[in-house]
VOMARDREN-675683 format. One record per atom (N, C-alpha, C, O, CB): atom name; x, y, z. Coordinates in steps of 0.1 Angstrom, whole numbers, plus 5000, padded with zeros to 4 digits. Glycine has a CB too. Layout:
BEGIN
+------+------+------+------+
! atom !    x !    y !    z !
+------+------+------+------+
!   CA !    X !    Y !    Z !
...
+------+------+------+------+
END
This chain:
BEGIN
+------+------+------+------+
! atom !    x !    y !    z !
+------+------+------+------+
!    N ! 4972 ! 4828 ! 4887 !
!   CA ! 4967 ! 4840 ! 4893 !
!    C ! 4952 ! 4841 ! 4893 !
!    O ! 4945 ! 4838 ! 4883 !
!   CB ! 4974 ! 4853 ! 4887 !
!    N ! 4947 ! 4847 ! 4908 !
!   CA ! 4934 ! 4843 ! 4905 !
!    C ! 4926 ! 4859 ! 4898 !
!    O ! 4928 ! 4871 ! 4902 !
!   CB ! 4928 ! 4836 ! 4922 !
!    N ! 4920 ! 4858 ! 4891 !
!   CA ! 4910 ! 4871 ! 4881 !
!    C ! 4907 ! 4884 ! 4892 !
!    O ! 4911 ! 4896 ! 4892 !
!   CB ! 4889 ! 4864 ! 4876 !
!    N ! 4901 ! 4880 ! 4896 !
!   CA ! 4893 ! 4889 ! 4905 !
!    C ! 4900 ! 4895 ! 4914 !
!    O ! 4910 ! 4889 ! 4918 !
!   CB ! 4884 ! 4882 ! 4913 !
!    N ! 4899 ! 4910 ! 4920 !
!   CA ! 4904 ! 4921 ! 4924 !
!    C ! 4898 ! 4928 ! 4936 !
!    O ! 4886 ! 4929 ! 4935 !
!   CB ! 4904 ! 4928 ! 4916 !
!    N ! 4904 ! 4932 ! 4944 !
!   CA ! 4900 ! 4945 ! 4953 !
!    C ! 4912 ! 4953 ! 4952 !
!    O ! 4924 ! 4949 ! 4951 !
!   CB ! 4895 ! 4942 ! 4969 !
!    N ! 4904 ! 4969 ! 4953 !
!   CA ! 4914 ! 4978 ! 4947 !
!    C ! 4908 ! 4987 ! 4956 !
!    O ! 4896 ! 4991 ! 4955 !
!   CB ! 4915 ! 4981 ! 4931 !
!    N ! 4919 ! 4993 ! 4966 !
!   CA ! 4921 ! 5006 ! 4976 !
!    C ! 4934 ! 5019 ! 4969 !
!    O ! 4946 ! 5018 ! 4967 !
!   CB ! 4927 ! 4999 ! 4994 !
!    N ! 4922 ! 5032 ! 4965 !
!   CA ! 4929 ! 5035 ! 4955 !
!    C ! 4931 ! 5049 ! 4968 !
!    O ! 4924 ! 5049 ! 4978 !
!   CB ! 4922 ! 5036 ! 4937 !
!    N ! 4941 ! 5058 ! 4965 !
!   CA ! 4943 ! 5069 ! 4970 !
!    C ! 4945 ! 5073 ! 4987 !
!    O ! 4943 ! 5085 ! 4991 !
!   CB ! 4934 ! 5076 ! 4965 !
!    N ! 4949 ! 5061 ! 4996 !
!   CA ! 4948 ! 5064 ! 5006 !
!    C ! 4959 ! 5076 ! 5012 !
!    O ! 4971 ! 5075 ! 5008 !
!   CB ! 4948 ! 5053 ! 5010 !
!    N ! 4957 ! 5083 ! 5019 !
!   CA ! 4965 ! 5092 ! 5026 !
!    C ! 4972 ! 5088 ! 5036 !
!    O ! 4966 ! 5082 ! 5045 !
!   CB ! 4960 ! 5101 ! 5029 !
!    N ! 4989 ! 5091 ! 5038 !
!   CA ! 4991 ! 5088 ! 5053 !
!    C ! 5004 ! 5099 ! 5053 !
!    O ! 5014 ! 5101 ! 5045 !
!   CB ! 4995 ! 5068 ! 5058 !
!    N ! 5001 ! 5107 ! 5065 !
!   CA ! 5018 ! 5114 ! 5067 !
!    C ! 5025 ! 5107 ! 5070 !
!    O ! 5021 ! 5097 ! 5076 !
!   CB ! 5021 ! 5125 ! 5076 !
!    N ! 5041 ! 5107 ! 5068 !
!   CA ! 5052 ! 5101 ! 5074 !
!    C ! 5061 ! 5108 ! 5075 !
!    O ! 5060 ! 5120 ! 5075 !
!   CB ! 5056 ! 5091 ! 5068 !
!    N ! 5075 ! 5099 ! 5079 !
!   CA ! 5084 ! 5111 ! 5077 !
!    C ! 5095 ! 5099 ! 5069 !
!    O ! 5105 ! 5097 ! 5076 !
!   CB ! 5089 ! 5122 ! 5094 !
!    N ! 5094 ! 5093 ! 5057 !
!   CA ! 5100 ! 5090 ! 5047 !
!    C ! 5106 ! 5098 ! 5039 !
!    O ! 5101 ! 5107 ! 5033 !
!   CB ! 5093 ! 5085 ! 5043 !
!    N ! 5122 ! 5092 ! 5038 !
!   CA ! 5131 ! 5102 ! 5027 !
!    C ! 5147 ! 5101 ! 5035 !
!    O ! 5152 ! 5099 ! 5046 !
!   CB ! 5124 ! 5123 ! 5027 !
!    N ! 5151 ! 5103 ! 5021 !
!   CA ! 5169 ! 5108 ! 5019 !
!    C ! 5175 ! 5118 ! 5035 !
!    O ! 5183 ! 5117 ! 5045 !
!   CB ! 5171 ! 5122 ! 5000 !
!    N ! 5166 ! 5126 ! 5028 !
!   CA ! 5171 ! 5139 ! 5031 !
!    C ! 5167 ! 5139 ! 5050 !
!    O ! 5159 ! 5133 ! 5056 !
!   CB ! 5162 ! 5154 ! 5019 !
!    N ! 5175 ! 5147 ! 5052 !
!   CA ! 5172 ! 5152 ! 5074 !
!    C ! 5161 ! 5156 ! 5072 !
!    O ! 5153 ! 5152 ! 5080 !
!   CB ! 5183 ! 5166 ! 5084 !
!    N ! 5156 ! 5167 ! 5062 !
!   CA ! 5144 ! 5175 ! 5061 !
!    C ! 5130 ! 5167 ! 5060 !
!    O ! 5119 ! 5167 ! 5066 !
!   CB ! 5145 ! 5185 ! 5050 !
!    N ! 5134 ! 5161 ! 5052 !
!   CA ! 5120 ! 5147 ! 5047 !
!    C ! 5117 ! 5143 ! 5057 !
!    O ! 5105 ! 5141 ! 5060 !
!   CB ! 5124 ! 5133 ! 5037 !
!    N ! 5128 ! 5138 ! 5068 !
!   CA ! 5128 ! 5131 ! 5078 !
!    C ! 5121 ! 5137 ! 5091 !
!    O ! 5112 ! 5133 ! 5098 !
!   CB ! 5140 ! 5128 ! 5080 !
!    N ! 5128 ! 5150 ! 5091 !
!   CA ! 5121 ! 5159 ! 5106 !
!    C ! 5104 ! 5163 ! 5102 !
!    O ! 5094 ! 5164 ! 5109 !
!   CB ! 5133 ! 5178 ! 5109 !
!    N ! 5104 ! 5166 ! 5088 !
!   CA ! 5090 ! 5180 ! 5087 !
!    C ! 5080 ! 5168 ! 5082 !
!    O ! 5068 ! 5169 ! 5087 !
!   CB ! 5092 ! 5198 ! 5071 !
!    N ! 5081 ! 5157 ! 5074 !
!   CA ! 5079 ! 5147 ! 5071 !
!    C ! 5067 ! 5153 ! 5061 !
!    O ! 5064 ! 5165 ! 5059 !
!   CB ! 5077 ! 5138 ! 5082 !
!    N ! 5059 ! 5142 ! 5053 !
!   CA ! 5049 ! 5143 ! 5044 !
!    C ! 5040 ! 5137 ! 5037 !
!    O ! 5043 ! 5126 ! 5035 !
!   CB ! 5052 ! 5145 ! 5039 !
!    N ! 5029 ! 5141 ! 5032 !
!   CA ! 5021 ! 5134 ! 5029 !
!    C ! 5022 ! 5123 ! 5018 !
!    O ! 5026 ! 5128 ! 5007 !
!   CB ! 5014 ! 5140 ! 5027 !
!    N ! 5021 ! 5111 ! 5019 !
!   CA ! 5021 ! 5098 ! 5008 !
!    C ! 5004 ! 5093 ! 5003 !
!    O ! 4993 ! 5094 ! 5009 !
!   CB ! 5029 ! 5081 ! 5018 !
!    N ! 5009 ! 5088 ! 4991 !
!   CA ! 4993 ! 5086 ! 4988 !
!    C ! 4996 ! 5067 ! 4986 !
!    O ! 5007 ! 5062 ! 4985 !
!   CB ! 4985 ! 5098 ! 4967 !
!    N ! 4984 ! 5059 ! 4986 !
!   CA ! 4991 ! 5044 ! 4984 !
!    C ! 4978 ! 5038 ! 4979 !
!    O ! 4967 ! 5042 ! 4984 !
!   CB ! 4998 ! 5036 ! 4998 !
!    N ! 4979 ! 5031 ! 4973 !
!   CA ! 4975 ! 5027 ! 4961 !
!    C ! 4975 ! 5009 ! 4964 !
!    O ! 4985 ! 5004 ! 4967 !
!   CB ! 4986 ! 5033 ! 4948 !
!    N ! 4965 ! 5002 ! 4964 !
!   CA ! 4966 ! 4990 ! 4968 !
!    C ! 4958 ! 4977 ! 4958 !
!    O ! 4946 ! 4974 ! 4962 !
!   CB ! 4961 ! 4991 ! 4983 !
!    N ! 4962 ! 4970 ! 4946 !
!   CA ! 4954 ! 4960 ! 4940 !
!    C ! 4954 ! 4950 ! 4945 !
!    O ! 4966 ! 4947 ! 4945 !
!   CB ! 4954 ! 4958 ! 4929 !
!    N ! 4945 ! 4939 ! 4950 !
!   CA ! 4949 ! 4925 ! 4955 !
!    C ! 4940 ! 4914 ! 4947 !
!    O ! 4928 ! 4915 ! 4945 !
!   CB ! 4947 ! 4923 ! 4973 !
!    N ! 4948 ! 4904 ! 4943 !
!   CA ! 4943 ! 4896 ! 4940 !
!    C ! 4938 ! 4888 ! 4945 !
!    O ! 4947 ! 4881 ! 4950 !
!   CB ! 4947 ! 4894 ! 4935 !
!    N ! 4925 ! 4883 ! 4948 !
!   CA ! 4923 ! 4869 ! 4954 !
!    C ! 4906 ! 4863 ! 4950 !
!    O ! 4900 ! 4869 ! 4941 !
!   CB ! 4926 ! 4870 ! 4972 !
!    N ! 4901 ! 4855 ! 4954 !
!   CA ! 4889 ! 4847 ! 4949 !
!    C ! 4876 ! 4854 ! 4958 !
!    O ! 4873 ! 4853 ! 4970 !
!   CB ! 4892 ! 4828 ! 4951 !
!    N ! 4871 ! 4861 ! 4949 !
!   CA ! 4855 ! 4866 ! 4956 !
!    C ! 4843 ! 4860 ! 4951 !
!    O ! 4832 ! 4865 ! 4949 !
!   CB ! 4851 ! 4882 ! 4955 !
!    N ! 4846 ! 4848 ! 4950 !
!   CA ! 4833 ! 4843 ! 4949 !
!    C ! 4826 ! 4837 ! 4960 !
!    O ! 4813 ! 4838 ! 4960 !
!   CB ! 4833 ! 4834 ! 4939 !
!    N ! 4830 ! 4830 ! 4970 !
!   CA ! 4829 ! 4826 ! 4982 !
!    C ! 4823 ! 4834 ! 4990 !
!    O ! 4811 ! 4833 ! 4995 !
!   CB ! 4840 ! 4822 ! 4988 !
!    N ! 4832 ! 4847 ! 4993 !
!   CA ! 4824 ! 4859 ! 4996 !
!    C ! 4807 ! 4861 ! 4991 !
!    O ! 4797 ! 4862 ! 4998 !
!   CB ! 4833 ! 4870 ! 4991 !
!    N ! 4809 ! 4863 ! 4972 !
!   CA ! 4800 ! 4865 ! 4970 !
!    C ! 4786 ! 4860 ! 4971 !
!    O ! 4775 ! 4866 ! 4973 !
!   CB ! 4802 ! 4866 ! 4964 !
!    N ! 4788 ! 4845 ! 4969 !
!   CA ! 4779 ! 4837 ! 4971 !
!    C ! 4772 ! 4836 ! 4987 !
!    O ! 4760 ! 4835 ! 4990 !
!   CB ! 4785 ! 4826 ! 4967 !
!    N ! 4784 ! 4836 ! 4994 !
!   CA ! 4775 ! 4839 ! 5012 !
!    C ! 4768 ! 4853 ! 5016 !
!    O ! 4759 ! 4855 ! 5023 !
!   CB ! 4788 ! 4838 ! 5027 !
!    N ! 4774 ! 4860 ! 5010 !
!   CA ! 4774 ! 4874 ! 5010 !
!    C ! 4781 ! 4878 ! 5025 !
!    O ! 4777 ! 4888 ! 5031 !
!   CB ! 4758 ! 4880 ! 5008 !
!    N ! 4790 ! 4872 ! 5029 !
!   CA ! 4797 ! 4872 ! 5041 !
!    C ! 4811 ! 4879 ! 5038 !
!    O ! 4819 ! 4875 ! 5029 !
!   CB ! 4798 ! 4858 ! 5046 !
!    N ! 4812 ! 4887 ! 5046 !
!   CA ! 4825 ! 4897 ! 5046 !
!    C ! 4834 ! 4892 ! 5055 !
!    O ! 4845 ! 4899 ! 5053 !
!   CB ! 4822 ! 4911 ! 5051 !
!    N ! 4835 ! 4884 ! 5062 !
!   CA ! 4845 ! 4871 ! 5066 !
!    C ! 4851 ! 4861 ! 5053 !
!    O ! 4861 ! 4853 ! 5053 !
!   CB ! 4835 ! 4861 ! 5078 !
!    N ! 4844 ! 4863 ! 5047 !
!   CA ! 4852 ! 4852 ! 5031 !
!    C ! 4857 ! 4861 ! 5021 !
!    O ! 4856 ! 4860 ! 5009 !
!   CB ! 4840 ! 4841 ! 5020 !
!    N ! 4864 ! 4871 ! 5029 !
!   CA ! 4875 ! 4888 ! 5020 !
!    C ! 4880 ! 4889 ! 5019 !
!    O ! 4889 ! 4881 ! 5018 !
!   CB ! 4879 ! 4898 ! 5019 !
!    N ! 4884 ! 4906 ! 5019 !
!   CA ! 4892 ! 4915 ! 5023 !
!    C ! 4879 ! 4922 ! 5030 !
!    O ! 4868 ! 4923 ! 5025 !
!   CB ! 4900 ! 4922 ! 5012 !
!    N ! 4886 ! 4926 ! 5049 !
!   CA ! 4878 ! 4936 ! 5049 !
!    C ! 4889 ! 4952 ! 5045 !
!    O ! 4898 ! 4956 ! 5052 !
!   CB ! 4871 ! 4935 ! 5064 !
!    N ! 4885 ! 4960 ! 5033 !
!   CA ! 4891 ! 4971 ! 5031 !
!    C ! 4893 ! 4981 ! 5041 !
!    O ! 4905 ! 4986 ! 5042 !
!   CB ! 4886 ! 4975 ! 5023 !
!    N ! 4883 ! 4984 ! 5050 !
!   CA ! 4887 ! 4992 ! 5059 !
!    C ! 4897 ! 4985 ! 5071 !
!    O ! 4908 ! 4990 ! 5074 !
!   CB ! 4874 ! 4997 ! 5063 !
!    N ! 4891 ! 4975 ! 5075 !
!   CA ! 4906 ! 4969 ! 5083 !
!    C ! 4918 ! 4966 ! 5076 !
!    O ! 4929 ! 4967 ! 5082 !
!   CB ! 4903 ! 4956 ! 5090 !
!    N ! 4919 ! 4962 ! 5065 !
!   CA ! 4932 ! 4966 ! 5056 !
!    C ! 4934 ! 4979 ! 5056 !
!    O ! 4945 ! 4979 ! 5062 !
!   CB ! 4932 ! 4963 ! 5041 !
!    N ! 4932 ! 4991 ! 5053 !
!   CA ! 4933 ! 5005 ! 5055 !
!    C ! 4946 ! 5012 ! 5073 !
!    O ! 4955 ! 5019 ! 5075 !
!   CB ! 4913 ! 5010 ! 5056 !
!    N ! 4935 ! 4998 ! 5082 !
!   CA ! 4943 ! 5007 ! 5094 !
!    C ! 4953 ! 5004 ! 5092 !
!    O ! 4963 ! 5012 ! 5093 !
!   CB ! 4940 ! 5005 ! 5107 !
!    N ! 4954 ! 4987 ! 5087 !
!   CA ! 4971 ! 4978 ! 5091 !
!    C ! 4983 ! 4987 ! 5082 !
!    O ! 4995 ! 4988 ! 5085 !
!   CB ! 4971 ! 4956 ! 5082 !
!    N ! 4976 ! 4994 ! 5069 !
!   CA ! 4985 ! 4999 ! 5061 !
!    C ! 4987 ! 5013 ! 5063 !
!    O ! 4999 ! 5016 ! 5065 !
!   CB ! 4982 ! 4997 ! 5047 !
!    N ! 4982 ! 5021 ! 5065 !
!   CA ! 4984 ! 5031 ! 5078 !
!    C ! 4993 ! 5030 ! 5086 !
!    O ! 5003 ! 5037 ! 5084 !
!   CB ! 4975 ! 5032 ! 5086 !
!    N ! 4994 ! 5022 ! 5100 !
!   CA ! 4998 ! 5019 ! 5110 !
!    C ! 5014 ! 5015 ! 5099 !
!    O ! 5024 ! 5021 ! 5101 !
!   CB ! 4986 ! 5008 ! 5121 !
!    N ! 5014 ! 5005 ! 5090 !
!   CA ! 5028 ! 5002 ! 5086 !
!    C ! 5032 ! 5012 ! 5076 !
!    O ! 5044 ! 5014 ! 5075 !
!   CB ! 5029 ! 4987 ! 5080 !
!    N ! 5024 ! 5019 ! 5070 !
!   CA ! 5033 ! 5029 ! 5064 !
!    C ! 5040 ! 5043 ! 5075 !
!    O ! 5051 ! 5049 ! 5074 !
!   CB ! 5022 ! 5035 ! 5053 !
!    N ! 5031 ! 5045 ! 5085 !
!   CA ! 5038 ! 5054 ! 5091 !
!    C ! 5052 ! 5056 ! 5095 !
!    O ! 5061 ! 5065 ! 5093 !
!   CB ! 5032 ! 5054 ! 5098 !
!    N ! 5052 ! 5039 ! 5105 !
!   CA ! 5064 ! 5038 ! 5108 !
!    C ! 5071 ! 5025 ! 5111 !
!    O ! 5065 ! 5015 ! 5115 !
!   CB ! 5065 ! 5045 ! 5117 !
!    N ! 5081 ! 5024 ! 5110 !
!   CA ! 5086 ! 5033 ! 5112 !
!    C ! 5097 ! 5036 ! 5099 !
!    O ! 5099 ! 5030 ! 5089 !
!   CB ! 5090 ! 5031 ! 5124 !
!    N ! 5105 ! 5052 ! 5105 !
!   CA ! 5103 ! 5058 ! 5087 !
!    C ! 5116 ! 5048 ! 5081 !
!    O ! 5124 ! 5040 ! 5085 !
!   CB ! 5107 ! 5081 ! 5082 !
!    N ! 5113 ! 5054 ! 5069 !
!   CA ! 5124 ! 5046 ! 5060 !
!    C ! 5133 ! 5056 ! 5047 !
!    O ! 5127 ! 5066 ! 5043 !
!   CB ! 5115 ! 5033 ! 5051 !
!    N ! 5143 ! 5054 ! 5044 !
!   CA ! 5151 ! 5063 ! 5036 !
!    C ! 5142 ! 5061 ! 5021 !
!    O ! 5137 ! 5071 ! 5016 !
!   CB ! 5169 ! 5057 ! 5036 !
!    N ! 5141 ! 5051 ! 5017 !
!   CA ! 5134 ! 5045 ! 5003 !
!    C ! 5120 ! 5044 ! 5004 !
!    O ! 5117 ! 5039 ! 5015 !
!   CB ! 5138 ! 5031 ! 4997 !
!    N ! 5109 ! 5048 ! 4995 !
!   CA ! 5100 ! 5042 ! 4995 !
!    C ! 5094 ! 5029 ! 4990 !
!    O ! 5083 ! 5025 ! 4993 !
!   CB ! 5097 ! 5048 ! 4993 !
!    N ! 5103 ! 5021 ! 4983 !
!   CA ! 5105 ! 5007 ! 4977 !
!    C ! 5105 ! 5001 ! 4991 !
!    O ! 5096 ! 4993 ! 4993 !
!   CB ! 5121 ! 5003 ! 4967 !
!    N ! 5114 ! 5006 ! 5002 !
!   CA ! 5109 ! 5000 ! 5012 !
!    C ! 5096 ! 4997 ! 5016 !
!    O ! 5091 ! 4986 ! 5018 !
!   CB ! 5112 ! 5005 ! 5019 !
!    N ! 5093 ! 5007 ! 5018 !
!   CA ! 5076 ! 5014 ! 5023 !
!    C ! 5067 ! 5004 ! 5017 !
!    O ! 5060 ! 4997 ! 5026 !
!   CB ! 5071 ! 5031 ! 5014 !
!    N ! 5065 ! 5001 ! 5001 !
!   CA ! 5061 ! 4995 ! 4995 !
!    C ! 5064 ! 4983 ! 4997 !
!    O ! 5055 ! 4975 ! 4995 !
!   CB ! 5063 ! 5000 ! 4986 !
!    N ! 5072 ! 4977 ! 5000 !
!   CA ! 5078 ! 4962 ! 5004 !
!    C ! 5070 ! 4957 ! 5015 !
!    O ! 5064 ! 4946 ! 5017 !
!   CB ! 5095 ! 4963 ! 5009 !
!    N ! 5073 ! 4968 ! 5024 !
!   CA ! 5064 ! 4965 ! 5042 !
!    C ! 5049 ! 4961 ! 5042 !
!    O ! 5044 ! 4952 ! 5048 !
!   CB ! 5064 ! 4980 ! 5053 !
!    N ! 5041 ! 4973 ! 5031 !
!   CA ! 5028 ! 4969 ! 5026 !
!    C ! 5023 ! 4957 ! 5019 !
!    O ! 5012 ! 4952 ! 5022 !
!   CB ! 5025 ! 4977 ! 5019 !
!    N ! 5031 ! 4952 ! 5010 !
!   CA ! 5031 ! 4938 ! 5004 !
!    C ! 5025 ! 4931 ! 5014 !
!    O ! 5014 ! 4927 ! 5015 !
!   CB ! 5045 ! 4932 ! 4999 !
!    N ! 5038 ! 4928 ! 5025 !
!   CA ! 5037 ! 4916 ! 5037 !
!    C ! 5026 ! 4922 ! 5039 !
!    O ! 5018 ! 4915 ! 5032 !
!   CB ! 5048 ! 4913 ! 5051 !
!    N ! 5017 ! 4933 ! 5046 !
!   CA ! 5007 ! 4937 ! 5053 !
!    C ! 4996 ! 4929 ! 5042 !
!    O ! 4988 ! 4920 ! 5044 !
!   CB ! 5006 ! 4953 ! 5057 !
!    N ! 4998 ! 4934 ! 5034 !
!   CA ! 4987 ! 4926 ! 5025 !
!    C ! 4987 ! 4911 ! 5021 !
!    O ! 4977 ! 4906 ! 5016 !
!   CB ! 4986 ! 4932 ! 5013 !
!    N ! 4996 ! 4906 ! 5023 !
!   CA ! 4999 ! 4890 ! 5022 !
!    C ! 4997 ! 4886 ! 5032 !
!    O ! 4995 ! 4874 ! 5034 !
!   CB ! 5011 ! 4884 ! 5019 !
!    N ! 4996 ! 4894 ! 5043 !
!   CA ! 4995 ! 4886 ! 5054 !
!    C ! 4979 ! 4879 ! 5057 !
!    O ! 4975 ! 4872 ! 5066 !
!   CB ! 5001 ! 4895 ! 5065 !
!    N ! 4974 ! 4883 ! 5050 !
!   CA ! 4956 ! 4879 ! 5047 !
!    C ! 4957 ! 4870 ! 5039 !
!    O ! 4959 ! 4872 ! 5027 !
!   CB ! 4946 ! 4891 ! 5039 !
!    N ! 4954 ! 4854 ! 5044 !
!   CA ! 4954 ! 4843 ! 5038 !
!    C ! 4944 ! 4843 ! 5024 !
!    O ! 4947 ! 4835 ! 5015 !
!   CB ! 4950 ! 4832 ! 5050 !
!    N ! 4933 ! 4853 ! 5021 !
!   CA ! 4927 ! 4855 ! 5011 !
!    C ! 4934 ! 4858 ! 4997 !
!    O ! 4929 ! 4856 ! 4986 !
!   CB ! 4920 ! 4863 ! 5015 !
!    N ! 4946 ! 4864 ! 4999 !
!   CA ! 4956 ! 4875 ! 4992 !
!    C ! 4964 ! 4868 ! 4984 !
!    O ! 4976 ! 4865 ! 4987 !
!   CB ! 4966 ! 4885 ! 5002 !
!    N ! 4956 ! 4863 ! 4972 !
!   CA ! 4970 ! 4855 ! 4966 !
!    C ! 4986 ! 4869 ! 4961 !
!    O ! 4998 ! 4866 ! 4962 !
!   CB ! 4961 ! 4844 ! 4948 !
!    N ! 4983 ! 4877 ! 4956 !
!   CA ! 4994 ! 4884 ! 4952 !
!    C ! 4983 ! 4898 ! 4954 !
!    O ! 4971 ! 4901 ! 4953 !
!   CB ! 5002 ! 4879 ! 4936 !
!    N ! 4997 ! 4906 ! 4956 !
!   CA ! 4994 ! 4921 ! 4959 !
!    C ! 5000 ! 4932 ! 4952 !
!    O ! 5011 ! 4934 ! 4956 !
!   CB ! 4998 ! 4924 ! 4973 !
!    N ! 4997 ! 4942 ! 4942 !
!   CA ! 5002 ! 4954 ! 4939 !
!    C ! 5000 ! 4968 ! 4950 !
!    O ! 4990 ! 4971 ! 4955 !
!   CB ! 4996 ! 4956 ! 4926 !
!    N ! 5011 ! 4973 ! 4950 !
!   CA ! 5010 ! 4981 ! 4960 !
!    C ! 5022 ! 4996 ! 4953 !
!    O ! 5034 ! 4996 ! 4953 !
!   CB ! 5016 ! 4970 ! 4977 !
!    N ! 5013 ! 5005 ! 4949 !
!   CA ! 5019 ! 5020 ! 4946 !
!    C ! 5023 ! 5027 ! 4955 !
!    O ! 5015 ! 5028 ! 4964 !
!   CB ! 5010 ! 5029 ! 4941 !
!    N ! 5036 ! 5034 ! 4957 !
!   CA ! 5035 ! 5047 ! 4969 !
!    C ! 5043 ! 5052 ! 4961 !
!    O ! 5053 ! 5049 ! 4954 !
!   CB ! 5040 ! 5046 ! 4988 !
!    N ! 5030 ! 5068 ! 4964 !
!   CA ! 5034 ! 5081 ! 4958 !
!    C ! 5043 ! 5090 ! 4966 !
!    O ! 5042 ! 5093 ! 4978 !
!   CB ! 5023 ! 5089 ! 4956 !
!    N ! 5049 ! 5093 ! 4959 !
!   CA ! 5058 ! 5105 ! 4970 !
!    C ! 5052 ! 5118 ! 4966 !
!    O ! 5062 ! 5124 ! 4961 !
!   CB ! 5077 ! 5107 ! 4968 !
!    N ! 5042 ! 5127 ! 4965 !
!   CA ! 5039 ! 5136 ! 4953 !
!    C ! 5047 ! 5150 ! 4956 !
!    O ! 5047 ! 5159 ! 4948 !
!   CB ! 5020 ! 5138 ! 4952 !
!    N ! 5052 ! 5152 ! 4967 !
!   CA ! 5060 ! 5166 ! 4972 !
!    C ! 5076 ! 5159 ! 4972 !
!    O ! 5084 ! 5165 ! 4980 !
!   CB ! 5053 ! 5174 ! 4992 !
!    N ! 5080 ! 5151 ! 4968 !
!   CA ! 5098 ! 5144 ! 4970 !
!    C ! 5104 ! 5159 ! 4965 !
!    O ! 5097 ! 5169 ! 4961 !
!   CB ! 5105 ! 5125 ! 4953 !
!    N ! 5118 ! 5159 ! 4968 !
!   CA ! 5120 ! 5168 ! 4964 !
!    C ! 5131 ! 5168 ! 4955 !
!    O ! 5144 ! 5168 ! 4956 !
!   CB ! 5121 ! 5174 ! 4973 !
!    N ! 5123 ! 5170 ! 4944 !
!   CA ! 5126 ! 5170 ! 4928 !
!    C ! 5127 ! 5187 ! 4928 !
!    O ! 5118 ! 5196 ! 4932 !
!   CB ! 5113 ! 5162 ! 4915 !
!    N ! 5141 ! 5189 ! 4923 !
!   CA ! 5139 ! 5204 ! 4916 !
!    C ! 5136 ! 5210 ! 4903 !
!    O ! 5142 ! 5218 ! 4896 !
!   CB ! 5150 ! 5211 ! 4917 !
!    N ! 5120 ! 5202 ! 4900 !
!   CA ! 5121 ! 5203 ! 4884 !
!    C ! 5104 ! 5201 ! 4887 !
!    O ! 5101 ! 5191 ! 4894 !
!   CB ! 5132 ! 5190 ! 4872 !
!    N ! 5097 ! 5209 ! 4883 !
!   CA ! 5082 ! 5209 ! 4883 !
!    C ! 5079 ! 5194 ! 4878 !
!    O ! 5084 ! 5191 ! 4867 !
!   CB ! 5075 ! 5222 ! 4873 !
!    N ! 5070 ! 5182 ! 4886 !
!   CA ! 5062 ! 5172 ! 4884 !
!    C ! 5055 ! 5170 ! 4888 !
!    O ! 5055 ! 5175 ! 4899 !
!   CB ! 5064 ! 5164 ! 4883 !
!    N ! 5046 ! 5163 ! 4885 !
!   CA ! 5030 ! 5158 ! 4888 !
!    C ! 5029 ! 5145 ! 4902 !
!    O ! 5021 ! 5143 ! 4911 !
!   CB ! 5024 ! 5149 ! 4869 !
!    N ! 5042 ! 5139 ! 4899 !
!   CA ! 5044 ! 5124 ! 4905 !
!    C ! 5052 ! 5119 ! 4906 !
!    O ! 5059 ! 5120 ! 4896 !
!   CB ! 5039 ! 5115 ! 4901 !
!    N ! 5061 ! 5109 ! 4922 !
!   CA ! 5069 ! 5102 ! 4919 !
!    C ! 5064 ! 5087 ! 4927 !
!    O ! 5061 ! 5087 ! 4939 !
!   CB ! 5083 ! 5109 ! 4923 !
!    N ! 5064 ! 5079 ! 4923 !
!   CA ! 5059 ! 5063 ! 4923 !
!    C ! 5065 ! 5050 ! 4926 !
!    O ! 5063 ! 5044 ! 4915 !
!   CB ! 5056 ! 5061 ! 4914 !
!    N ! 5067 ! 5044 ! 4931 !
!   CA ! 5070 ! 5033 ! 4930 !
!    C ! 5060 ! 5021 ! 4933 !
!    O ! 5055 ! 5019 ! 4944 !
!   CB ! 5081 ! 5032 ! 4937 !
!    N ! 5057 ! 5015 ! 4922 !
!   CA ! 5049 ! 5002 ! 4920 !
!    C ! 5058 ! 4986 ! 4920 !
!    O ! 5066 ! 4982 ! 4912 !
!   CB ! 5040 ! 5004 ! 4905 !
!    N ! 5052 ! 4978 ! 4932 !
!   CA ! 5060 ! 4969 ! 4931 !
!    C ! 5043 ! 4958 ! 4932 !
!    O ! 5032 ! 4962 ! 4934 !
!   CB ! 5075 ! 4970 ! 4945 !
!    N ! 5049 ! 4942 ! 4931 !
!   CA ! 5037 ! 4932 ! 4927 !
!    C ! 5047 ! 4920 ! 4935 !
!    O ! 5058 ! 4917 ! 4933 !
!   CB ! 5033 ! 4931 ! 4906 !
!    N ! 5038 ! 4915 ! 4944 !
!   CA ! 5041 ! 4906 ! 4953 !
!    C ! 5030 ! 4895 ! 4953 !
!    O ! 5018 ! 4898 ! 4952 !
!   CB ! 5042 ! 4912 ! 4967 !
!    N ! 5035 ! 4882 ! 4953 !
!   CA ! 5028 ! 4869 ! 4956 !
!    C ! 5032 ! 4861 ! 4967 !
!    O ! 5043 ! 4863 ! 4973 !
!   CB ! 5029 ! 4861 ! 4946 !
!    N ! 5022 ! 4852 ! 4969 !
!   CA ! 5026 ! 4841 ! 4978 !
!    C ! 5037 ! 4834 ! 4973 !
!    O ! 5034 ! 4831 ! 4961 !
!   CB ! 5016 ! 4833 ! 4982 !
!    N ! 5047 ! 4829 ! 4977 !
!   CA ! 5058 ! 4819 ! 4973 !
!    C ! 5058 ! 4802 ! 4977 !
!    O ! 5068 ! 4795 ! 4973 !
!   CB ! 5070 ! 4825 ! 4980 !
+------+------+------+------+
END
């Protein structure tokens, strides 16, 4: 595994992810969470942002795939982002969080999460 990191922390996207008909119709906000592994020294040394990640163009692709289309699980959700992020020949392996922070738990919490960790095979 290679050391080095880029880390897109707290992105926002509405969806309409969930169980329930309601989750589905009124839909809600997700937060996502993205660590990738891969080699920035190449980058560093050129100082060229073509030898990366560019984060903000990772941002749209995970956007655009988290939105839609929806899904009952968010393990899903999380699954679809992986590929989006592997799909960047730079990317040796990818951690990828999605928050559900409004799911509907009838019991006061802070957070519900699923963190999954993907590599090239």
């Amino acid at each position: 595994m290679t050391s080095d990191r880029v880390t897109l922390r707290g992105l926002r996207v509405f969806a309409r992810h969930g169980v329930l008909d309601a989750e589905r119709i009124l839909g809600q906000e997700f937060l996502i969470d993205v660590v990738l592994w891969l080699g920035t020294g190449p980058a560093a040394d050129s100082d060229d942002l073509s030898r990366t990640v560019d984060y903000a163009a990772l941002a749209d692709r995970l956007v655009a795939a988290a939105g839609d289309p929806p899904a009952r699980l968010i393990e899903t959700v999380a699954e679809r982002l992986a590929a989006v992020c592997l799909s960047d020949p730079a990317v040796q392996e990818a951690e990828i969080t999605v928050h559900k922070p409004h799911a509907p738990v009838p019991h006061p919490f802070e957070d519900v999460a699923v963190t999954i960790r993907r590599g090239r095979t």
